[in-house]
C-alpha positions in Angstrom: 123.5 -83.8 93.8 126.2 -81.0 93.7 126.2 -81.6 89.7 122.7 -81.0 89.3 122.8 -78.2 91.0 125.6 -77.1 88.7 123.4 -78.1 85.9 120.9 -75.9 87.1 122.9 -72.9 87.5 124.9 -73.1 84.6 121.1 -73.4 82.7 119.0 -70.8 83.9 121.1 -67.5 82.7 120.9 -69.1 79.1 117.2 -69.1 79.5 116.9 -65.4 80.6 119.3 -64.4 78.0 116.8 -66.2 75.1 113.6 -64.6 76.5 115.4 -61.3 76.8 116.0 -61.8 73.1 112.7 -62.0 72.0 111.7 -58.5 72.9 114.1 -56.8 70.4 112.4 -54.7 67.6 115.4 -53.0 65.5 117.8 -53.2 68.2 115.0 -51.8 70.4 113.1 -53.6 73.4 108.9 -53.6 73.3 108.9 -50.8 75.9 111.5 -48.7 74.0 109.4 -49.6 70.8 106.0 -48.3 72.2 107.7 -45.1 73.2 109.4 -44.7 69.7 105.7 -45.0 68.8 103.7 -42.7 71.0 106.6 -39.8 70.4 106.0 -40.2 66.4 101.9 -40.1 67.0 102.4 -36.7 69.5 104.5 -35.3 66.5 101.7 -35.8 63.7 98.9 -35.0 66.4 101.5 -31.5 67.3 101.3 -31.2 63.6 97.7 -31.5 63.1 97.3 -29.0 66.0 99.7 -26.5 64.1 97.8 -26.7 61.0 94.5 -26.1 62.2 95.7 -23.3 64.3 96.9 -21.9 61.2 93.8 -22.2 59.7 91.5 -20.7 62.2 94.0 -17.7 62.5 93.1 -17.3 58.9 89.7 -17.5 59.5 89.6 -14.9 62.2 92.1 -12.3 59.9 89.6 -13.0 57.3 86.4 -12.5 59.3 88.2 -9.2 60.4 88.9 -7.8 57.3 85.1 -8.4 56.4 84.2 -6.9 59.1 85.9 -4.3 58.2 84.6 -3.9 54.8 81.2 -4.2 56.2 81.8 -1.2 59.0 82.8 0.7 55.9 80.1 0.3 53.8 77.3 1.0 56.3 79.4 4.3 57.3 79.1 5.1 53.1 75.6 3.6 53.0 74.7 5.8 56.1 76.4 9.3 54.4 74.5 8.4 51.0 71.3 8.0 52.9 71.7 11.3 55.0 72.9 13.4 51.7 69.8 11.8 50.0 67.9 13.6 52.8 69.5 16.8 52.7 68.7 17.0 49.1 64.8 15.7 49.6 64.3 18.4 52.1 66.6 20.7 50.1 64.7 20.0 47.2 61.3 20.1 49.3 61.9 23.4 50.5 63.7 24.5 47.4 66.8 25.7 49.1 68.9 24.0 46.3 72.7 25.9 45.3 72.5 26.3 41.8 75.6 23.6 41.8 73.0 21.0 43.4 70.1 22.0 41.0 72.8 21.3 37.9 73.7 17.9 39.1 70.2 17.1 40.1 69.1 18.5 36.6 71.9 16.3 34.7 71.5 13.3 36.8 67.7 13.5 36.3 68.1 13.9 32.6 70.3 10.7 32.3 68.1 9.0 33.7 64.9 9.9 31.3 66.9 9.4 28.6 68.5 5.9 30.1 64.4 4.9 30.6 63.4 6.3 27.0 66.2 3.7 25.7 65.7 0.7 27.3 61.8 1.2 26.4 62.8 2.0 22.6 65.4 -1.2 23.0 62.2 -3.4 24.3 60.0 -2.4 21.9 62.2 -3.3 18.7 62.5 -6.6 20.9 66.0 -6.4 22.7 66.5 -8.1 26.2 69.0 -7.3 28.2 70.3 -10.9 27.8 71.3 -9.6 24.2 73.1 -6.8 25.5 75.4 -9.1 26.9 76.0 -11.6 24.2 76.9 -8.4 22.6 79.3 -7.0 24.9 81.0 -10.3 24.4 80.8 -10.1 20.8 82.3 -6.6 21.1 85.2 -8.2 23.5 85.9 -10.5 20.8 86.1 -8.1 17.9 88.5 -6.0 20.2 91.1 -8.9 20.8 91.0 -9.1 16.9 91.7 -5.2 16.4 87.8 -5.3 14.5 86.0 -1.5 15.3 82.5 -2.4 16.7 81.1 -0.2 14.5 82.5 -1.3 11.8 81.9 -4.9 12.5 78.8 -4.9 10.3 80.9 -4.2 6.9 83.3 -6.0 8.1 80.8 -9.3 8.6 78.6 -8.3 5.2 82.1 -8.8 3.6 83.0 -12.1 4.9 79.5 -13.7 4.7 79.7 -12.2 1.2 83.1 -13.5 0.1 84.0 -11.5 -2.3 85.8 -9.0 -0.4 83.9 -6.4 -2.2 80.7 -6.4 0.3 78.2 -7.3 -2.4 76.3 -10.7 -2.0 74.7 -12.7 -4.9 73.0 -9.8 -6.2 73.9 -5.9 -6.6 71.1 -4.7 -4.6 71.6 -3.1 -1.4 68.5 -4.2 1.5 65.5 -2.1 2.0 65.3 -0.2 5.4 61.1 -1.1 6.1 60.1 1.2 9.0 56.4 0.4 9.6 53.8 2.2 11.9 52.7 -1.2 13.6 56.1 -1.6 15.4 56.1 2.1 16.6 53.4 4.9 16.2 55.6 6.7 14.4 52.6 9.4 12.7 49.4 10.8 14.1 47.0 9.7 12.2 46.1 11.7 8.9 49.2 13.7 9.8 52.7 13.7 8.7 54.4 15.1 11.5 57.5 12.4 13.3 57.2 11.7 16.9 59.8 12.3 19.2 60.6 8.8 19.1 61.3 8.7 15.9 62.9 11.6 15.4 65.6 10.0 17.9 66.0 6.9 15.7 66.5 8.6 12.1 69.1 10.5 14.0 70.6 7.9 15.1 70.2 3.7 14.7 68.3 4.4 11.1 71.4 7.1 10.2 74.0 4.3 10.8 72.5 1.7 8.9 71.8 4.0 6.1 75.4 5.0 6.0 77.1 1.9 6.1 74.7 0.9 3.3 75.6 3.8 1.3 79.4 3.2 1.9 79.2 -1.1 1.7 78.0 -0.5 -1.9 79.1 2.8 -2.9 76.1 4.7 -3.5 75.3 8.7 -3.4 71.3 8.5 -3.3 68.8 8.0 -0.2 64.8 7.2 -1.8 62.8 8.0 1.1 59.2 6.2 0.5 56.2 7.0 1.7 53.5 4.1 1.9 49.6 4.6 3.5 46.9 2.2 3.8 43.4 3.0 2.3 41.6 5.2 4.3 40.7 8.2 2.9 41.9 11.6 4.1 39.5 13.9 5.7 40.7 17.2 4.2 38.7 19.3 1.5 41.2 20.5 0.0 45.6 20.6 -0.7 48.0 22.7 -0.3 50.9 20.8 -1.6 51.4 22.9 -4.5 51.7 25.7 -2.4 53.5 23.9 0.8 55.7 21.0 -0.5 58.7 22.8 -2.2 59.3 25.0 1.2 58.7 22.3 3.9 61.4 20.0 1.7 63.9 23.4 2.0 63.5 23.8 5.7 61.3 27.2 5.0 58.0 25.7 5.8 57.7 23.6 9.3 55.9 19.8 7.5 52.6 20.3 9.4 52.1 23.7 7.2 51.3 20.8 4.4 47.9 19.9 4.2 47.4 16.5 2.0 43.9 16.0 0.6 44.8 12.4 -0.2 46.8 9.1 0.2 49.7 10.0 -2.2 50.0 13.4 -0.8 50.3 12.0 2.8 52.8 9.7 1.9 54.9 12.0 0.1 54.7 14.4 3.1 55.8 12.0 5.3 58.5 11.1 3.3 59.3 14.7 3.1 59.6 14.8 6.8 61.8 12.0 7.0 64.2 13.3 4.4 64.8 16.5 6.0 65.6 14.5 9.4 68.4 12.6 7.6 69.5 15.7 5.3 70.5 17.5 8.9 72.8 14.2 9.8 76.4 14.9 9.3 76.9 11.2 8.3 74.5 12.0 4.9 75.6 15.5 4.3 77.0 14.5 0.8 74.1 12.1 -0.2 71.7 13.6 -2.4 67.7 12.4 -0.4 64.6 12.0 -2.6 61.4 12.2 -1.2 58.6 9.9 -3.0 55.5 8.8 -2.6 53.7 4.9 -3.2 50.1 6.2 -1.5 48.3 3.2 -1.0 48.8 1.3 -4.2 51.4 -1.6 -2.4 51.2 -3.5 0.3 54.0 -4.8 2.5 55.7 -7.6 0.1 55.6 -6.0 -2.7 52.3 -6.5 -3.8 50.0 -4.4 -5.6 46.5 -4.3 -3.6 43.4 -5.1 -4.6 41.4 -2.9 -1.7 41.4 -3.2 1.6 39.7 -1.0 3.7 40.3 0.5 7.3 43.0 1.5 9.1 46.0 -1.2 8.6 48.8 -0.1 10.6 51.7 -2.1 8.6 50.9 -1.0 5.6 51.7 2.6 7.5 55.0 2.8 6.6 58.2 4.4 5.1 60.8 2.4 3.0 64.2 3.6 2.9 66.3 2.1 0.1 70.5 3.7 -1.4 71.4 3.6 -4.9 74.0 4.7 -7.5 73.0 7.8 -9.1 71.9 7.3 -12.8 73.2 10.1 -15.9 71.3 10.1 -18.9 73.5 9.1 -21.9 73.1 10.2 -25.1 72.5 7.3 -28.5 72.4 7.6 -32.0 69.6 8.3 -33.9 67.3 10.5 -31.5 66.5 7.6 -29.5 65.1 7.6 -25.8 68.0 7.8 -23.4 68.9 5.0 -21.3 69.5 6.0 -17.8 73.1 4.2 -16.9 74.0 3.7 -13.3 77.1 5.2 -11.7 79.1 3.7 -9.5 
């Protein structure tokens, strides 16, 4: 009996000790694990916390600084709207300092001239869409050291590819201004528009001149085309007119046509002495002609056609080399040779 008690004893730590065992996880008991475990998930989870802290202090400096912003814009919007009322009631009672009245003056011609261009810009069919595809155009030329406005030569050239700025042919394009784009005459009268005053002075000026540079010419033919209605004038004066409105001595609605090649001519006139006053053409020799109604748009000789046709209306601007008669053997006729 006393030896199985022994047995017993001598047993039961041995059973402990193996169950005791069991609970080991890297050296660690289950309890000592758990804890290992809920200390690493309070770090992430203080982590977490930290971050989004972080973040929401962001936030707030963020909405702060707008806020801000915004407090600052209202205050400028606020002084922009009261000076905009002091110079309605200054302008109302016309208590205006001469410095106001020359701002208001400038800013209020800008912004004519701003409108007059954008509807001159619409008319010849420009959006504002190809304003921008051109300022990137122009960005691109810049990063390749390429002048805007010398980016047309510079592309006639290349499409060219000769270098010389001559295409297949030695002819240099006809500028076609025609009335049913623009009213750019009264009707019967030779007199230019404001309009179109503004672009022989400018847009037409340009093209002319880089025409007359790309292929080295010295001569401007302004043409003058009608359609066929006739002129309701007795009688002309160009005899006695045309010589003086061409010098600048006679103002062009002195000249009183009596028919369709005397109109044309004296619009032509009034076109040449627009582009004779442009510094870019003030060594290009400008001649004045007439085609009446005799051609139609196309280059087509007519064979009548009655009523008023507003694109036959129209004034062709083309450049050339001047020509020198040279002198041959024999007494025979001249032939005129083109210098270049």
């Amino acid at each position: 009996m006393a030896s199985m008690v022994m047995r017993v004893s001598d047993t039961a730590p041995k059973l402990e000790h193996k169950g005791y065992n069991r609970g080991l996880i890297l050296g660690l008991t289950m309890a000592e694990s758990m804890l290992l475990l809920v200390f690493c998930l309070l770090l992430v989870a203080a982590a977490m916390i930290s971050a989004e802290r972080n973040h929401r202090y962001e936030a707030e400096r963020k909405l702060k600084d707008a806020e801000q912003r915004l407090v600052l814009l209202e205050k400028k919007q606020s002084e922009q709207a009261a000076r905009i009322v002091q110079l309605q009631l200054k302008l109302i009672s016309g208590d205006l300092s001469a410095d106001d009245r020359a701002t208001l003056e400038k800013e209020w011609r800008e912004l004519v001239q701003a409108r007059e261009t954008l509807d001159s810009m619409s008319a010849d069919g420009t959006k504002p869409e190809d304003l921008q595809e051109l300022a990137k155009i122009a960005d691109v030329l810049k990063q390749h050291g390429v002048d805007l406005a010398k980016a047309p030569d510079e592309v006639s050239k290349l499409l060219a590819g000769e270098g010389g700025g001559k295409g297949a042919h030695d002819w240099p394009p006809i500028i076609n201004l025609d009335d049913a784009k623009k009213n750019y005459f009264q009707s019967g009268s030779a007199e230019l528009t404001k309009t179109f005053e503004r672009m022989l002075d400018t847009t037409i000026s340009n093209e002319i001149a880089s025409n007359l540079s790309l292929y080295d010419a010295d001569i401007v033919e302004v043409i003058g085309h009608t359609d066929e209605q006739r002129v309701s004038r007795p009688s002309s004066n160009l005899d006695d007119t045309l010589i003086g409105a061409m010098d600048g001595k006679l103002p062009i609605s002195a000249v009183e046509p009596a028919d369709n090649a005397g109109l044309g001519l004296a619009r032509a006139v009034a076109v040449a002495n627009v582009l004779k006053a442009n510094p870019k053409l003030k060594n290009v020799t400008i001649l004045p002609m007439s085609a009446a109604q005799l051609i139609l748009p196309g280059d087509t000789i007519t064979a009548g056609q009655a009523g008023a046709v507003e694109s036959r209306r129209r004034i062709e601007i083309r450049v050339r080399g001047r020509t020198t008669p040279v002198a041959v053997i024999n007494d025979a006729t001249a032939s005129p040779v083109s210098v270049r």
